[in-house]
BAFI-3210 file (N, C-alpha, C; in Angstrom, 3 decimals, decimal comma, padded with zeros to 6 digits):
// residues 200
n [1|2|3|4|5|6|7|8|9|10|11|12|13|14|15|16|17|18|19|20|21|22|23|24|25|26|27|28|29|30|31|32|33|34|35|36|37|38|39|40|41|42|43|44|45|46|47|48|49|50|51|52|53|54|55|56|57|58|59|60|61|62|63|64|65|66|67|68|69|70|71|72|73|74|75|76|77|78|79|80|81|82|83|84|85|86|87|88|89|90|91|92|93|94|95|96|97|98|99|100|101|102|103|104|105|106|107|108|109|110|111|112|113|114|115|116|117|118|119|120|121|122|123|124|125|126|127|128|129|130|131|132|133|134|135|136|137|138|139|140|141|142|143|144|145|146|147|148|149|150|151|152|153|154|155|156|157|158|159|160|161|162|163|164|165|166|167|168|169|170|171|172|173|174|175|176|177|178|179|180|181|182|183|184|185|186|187|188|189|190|191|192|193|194|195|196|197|198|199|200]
n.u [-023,458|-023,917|-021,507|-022,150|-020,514|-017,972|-018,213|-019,507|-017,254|-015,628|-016,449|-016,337|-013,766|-013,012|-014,311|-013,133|-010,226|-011,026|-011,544|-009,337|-007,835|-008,496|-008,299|-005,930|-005,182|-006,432|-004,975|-002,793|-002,680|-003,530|-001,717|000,157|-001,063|-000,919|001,862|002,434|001,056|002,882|004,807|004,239|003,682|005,743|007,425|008,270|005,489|006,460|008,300|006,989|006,755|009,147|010,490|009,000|009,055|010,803|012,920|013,760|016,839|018,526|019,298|020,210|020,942|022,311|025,149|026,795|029,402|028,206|025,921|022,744|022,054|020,700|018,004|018,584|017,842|017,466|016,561|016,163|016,035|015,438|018,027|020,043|023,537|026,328|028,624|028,937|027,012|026,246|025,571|022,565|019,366|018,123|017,014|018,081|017,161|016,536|015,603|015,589|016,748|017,844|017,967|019,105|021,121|020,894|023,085|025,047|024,821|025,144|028,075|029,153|028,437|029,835|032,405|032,597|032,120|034,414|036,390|036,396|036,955|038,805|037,538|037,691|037,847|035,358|033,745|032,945|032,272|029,378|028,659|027,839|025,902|024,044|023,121|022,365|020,062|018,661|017,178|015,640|016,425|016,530|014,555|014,268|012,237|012,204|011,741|014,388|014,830|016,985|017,100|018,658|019,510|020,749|023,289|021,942|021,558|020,102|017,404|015,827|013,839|011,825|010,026|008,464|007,868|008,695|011,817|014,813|016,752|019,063|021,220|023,783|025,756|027,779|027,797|026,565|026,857|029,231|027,915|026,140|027,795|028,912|028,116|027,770|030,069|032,767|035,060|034,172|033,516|032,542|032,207|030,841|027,855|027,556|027,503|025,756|023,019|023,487|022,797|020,474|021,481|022,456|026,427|027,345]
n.v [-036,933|-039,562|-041,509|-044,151|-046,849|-045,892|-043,637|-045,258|-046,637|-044,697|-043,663|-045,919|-046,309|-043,640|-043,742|-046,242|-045,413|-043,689|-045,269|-046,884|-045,032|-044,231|-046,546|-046,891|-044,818|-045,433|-047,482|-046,184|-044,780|-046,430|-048,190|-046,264|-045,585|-048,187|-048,617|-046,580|-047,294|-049,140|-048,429|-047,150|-049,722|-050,842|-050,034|-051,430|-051,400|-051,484|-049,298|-047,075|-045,273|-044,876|-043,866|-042,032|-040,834|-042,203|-043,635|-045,564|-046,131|-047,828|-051,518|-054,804|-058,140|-060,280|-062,673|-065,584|-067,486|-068,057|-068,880|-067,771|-065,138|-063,239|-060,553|-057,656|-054,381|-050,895|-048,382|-044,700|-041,222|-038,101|-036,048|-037,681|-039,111|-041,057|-040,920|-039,838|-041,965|-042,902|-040,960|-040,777|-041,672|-044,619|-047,077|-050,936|-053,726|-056,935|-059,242|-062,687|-065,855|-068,395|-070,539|-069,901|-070,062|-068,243|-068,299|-068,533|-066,060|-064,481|-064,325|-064,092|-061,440|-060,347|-061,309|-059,395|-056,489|-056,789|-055,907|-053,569|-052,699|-053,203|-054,932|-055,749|-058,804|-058,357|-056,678|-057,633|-060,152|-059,050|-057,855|-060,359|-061,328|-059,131|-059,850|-062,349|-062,204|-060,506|-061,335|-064,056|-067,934|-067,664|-068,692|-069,078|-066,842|-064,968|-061,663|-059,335|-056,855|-053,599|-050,993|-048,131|-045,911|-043,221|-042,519|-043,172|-046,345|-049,461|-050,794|-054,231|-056,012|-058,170|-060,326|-057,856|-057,524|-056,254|-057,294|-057,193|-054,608|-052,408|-050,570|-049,244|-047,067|-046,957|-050,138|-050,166|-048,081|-049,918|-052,197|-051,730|-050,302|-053,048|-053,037|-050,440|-048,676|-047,195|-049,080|-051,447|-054,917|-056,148|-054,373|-053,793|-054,621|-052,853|-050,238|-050,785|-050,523|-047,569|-046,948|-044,762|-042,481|-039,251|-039,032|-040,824]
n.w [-061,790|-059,588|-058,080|-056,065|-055,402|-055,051|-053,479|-051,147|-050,846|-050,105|-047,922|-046,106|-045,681|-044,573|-042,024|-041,092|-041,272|-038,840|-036,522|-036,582|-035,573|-033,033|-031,929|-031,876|-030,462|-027,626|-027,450|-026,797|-024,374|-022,855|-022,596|-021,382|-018,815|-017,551|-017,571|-015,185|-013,363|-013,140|-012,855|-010,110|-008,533|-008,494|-006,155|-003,314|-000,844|001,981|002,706|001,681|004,506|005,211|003,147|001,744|-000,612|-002,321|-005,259|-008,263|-008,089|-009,252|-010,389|-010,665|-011,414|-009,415|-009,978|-008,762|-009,699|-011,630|-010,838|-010,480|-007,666|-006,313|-007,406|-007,251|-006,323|-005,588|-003,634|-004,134|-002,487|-003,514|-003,940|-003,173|-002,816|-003,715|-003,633|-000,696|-000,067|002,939|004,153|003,648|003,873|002,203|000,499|000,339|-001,793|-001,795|-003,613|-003,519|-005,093|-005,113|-001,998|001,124|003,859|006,868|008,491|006,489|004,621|006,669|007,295|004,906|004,697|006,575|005,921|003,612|004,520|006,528|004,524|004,375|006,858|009,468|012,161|015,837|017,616|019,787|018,151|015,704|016,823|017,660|015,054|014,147|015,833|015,406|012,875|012,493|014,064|012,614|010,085|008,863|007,630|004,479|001,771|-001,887|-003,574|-001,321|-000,275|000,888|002,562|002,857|005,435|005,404|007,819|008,071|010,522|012,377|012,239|010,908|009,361|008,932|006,682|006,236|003,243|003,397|006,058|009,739|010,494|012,047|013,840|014,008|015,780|014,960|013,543|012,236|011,603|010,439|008,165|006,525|006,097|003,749|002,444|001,253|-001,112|-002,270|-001,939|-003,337|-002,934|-003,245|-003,939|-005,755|-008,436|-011,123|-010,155|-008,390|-010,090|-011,432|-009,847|-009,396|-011,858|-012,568|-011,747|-011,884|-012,047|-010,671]
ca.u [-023,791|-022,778|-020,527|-022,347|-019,806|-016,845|-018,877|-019,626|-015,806|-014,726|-016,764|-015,683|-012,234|-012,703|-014,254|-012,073|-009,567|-011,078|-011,598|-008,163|-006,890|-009,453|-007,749|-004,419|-004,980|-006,774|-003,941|-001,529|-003,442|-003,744|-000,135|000,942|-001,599|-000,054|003,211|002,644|000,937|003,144|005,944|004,319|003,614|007,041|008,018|007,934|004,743|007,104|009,505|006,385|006,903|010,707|011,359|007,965|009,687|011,781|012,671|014,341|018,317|018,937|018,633|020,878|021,070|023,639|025,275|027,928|030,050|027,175|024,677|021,619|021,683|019,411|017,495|018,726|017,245|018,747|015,735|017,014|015,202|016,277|019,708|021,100|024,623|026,641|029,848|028,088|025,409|026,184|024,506|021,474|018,292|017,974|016,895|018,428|015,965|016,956|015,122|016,021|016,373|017,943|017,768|020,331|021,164|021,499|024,798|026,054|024,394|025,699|029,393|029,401|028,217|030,911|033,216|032,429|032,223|035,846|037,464|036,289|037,247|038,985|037,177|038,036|036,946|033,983|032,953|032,849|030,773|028,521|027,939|027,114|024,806|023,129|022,525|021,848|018,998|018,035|016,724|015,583|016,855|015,921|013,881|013,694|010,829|011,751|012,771|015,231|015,220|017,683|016,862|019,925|019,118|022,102|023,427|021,578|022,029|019,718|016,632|015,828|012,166|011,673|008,934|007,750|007,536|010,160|012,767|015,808|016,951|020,722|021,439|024,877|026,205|029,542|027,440|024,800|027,775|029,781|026,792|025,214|029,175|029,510|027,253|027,892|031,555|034,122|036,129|033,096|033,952|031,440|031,580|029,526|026,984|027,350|027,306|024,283|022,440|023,639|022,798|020,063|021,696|023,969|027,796|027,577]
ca.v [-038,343|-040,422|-042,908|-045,055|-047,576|-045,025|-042,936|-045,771|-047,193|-043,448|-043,748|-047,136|-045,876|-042,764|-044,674|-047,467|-044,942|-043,015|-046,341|-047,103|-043,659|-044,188|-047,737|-046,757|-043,368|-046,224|-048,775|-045,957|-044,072|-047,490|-048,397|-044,873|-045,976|-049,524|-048,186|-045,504|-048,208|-050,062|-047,522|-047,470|-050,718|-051,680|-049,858|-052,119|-050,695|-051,343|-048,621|-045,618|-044,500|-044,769|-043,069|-041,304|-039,949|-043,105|-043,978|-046,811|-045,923|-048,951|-052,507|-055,655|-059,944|-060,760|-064,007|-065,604|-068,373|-068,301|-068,909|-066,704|-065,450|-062,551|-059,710|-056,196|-052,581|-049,795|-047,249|-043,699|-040,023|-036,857|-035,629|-038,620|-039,319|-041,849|-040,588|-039,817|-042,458|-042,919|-039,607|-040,119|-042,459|-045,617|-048,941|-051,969|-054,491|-058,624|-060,771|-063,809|-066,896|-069,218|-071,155|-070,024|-070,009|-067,645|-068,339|-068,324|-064,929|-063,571|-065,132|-063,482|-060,225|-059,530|-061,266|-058,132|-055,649|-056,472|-055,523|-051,940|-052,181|-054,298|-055,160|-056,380|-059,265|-057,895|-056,268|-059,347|-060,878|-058,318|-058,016|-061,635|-061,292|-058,666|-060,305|-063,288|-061,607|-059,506|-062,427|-065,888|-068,422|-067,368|-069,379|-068,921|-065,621|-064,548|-059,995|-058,974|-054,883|-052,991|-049,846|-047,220|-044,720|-042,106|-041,478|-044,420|-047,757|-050,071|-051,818|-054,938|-056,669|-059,585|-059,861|-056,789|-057,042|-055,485|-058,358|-056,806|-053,336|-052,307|-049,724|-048,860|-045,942|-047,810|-051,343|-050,077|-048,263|-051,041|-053,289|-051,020|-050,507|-054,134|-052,859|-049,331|-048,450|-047,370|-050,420|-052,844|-056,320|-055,956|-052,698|-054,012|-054,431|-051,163|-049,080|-051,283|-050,168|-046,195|-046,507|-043,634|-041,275|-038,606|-038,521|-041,977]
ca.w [-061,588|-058,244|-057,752|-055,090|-055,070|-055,010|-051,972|-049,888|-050,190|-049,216|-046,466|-045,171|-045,394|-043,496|-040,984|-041,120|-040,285|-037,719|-035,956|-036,147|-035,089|-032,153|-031,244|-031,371|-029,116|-026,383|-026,930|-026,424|-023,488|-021,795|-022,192|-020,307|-017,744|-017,270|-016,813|-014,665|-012,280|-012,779|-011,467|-008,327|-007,743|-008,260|-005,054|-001,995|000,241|002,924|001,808|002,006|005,541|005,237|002,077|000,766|-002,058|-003,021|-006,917|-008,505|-008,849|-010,580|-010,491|-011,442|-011,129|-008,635|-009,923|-008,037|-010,183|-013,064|-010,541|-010,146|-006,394|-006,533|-008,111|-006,364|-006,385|-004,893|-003,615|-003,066|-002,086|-004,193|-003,250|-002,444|-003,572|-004,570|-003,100|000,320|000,068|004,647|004,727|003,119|003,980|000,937|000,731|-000,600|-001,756|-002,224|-004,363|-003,640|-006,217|-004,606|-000,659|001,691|005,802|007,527|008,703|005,223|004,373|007,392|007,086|003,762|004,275|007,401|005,206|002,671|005,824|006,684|003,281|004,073|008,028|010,302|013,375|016,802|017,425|019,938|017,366|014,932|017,496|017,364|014,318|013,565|016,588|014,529|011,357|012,690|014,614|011,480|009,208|009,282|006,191|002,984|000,343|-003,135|-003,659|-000,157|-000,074|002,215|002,715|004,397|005,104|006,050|008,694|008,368|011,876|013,244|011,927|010,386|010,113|008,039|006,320|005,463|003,164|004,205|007,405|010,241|011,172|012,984|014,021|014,488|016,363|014,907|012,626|011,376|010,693|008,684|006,745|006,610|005,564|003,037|001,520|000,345|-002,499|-002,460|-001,168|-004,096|-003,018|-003,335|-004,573|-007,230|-009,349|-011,925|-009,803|-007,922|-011,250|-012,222|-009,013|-009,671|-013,035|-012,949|-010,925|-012,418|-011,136|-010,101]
c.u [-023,004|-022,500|-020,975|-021,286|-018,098|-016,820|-018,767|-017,573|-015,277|-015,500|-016,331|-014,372|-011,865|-012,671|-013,792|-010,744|-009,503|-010,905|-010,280|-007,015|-007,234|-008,676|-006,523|-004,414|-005,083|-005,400|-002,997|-001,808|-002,956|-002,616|000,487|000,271|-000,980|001,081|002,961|001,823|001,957|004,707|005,347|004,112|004,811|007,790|007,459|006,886|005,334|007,763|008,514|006,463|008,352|011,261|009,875|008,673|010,384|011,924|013,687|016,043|018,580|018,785|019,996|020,462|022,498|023,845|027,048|028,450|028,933|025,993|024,051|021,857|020,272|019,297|017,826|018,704|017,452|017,404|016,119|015,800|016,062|017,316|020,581|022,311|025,637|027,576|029,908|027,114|025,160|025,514|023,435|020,387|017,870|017,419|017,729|017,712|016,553|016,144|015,815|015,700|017,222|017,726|019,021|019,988|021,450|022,683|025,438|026,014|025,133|027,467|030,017|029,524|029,454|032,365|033,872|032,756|033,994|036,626|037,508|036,832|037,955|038,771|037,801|037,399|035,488|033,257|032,354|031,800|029,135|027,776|027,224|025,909|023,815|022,401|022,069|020,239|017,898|016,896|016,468|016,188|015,940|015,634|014,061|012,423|011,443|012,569|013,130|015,452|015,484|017,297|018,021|019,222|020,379|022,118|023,084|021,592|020,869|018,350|015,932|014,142|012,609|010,047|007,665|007,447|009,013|010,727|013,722|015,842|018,182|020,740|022,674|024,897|026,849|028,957|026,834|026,229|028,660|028,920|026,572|026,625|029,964|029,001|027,836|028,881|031,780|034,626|034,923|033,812|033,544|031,086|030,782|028,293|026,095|027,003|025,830|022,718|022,330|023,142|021,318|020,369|023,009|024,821|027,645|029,135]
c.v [-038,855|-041,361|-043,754|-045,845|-046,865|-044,251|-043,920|-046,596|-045,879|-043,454|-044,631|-046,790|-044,716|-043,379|-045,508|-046,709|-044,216|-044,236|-046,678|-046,106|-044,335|-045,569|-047,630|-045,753|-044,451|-047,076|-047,638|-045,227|-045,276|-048,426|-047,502|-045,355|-047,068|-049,123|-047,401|-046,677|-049,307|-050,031|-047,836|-048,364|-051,396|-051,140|-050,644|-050,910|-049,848|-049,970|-046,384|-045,140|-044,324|-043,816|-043,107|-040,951|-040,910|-043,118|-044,805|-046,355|-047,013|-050,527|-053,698|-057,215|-059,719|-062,455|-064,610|-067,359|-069,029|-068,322|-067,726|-066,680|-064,451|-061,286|-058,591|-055,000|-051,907|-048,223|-045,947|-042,238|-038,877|-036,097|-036,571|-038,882|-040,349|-042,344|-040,929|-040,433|-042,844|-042,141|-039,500|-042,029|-043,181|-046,892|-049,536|-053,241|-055,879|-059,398|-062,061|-065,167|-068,101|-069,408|-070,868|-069,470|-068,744|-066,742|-067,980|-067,029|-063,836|-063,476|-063,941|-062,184|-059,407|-059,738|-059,605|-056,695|-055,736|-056,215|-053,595|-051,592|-053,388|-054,227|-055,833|-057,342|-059,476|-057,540|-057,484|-059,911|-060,368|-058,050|-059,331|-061,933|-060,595|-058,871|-061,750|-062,971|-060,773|-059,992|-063,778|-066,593|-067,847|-068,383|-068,784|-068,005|-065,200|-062,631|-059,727|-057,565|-054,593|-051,183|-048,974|-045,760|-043,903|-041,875|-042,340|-045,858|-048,125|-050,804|-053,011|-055,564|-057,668|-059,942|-058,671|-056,315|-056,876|-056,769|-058,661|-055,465|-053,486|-050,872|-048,911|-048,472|-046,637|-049,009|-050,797|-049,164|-048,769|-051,755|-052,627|-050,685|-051,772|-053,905|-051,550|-048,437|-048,514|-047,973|-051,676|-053,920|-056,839|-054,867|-053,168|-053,563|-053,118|-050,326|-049,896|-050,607|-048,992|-045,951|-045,472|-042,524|-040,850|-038,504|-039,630|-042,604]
c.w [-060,395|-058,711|-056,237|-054,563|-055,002|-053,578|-051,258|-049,391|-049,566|-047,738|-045,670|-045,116|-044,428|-042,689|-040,419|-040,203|-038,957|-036,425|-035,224|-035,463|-033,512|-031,165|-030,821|-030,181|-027,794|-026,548|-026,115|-024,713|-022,706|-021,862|-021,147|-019,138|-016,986|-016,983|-015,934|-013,472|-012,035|-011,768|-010,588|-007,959|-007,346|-006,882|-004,122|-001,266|001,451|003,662|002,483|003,067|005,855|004,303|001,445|-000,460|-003,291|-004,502|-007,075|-008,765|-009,550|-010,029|-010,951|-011,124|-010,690|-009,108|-009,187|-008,959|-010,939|-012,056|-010,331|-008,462|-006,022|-007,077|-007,035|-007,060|-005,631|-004,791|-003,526|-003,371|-003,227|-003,225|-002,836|-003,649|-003,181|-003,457|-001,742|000,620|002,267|004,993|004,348|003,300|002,358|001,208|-000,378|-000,366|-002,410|-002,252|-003,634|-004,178|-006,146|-002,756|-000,325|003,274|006,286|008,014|007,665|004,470|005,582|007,603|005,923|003,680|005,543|006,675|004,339|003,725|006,012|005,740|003,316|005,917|008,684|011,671|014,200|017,349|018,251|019,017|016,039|015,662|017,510|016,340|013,685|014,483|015,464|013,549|011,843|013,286|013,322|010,369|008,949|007,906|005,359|002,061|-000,764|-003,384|-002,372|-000,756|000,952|002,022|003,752|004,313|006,053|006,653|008,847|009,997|013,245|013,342|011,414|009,971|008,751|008,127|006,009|005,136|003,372|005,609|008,527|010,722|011,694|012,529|014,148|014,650|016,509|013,276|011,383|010,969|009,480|007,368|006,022|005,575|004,371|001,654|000,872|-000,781|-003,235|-002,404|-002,538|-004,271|-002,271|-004,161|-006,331|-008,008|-010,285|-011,352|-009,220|-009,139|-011,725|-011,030|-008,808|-010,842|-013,645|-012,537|-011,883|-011,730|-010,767|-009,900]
res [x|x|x|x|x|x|x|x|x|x|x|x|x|x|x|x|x|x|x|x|x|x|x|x|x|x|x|x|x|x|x|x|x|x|x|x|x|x|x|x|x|x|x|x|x|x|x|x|x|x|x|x|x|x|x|x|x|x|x|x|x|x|x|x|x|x|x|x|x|x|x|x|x|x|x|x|x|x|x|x|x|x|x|x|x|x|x|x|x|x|x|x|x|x|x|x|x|x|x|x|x|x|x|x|x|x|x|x|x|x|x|x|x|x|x|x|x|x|x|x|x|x|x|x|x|x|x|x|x|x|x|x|x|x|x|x|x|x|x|x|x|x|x|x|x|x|x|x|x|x|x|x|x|x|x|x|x|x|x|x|x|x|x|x|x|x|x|x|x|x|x|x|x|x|x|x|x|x|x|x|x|x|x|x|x|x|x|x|x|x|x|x|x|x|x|x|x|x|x|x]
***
């Protein structure tokens, strides 16, 4: 004797679950998809003829006396190290989340520069030529990428597009060591910006 009403609930239940097997495989399928676009989108465009290979070393919020100043990512190529990062082609990529000059960006960052060297003051001049030349004020949304040429010095985006060159060895490792230098100002930040690389 059948069970009609016993059969058709086993059937709605298989089905029921195949359904739901069937939904979860697509949710999960089309989660891996979403991320995996969403890796690459997160690399600056900019970035692909500089560092084909690039990947995210790490990432932090720069805040300076509670305030937010900006969002920084730290691109780097396989083999690059930590220790040695002067020798090896990277970007460093700046959010920026608040409005600031110029002047005061560039003030700051030779400030940072002279804790690792002390310049003469030609050279001082020089470099504030440089950075002043490198970047116009910054808004609120604007990205500032530096990109480190081992051997050669420098060259900076804004928004993506090219917005000074430097043509010196010792700035760009200078510059690139207020973040990255051993005797950075900010280890937090530095270890937050290493924080996928082993041996950091």
């Amino acid at each position: 004797m059948s069970l009609p009403g016993i059969r058709s609930t086993d059937r709605t239940h298989r089905a029921g679950v195949g359904t739901s097997l069937r939904r979860r495989q697509a949710v999960v399928a089309l989660a891996g998809l979403l991320c995996t676009m969403g890796a690459r989108a997160s690399t600056p465009p900019e970035l692909h003829a500089e560092l084909p290979t690039a990947s995210l070393a790490g990432s932090s919020r720069f805040r300076y006396w509670g305030f937010a100043v900006y969002d920084a990512r730290l691109w780097v190529q396989p083999g690059f190290s930590a220790q040695n990062f002067e020798r090896h082609p990277f970007a460093l990529q700046l959010d920026y989340l608040r409005d600031f000059s110029n002047a005061a960006i560039s003030e700051r960052a030779i400030a940072e520069m002279e804790r690792q060297a002390r310049p003469t003051p030609e050279r001082r001049m020089q470099w504030q030529q440089w950075l002043h030349a490198a970047f116009p004020d910054v808004r609120k949304g604007d990205r500032i990428t530096g990109v480190h040429r081992p051997g050669q010095g420098a060259l900076f985006l804004t928004n993506g597009r090219l917005s000074g060159m430097v043509p010196d060895a010792l700035f760009a490792r200078l510059f690139f060591g207020i973040w990255l230098s051993a005797g950075t100002s900010e280890p937090a930040l530095r270890q937050a910006l290493l924080a996928n690389l082993d041996g950091s």
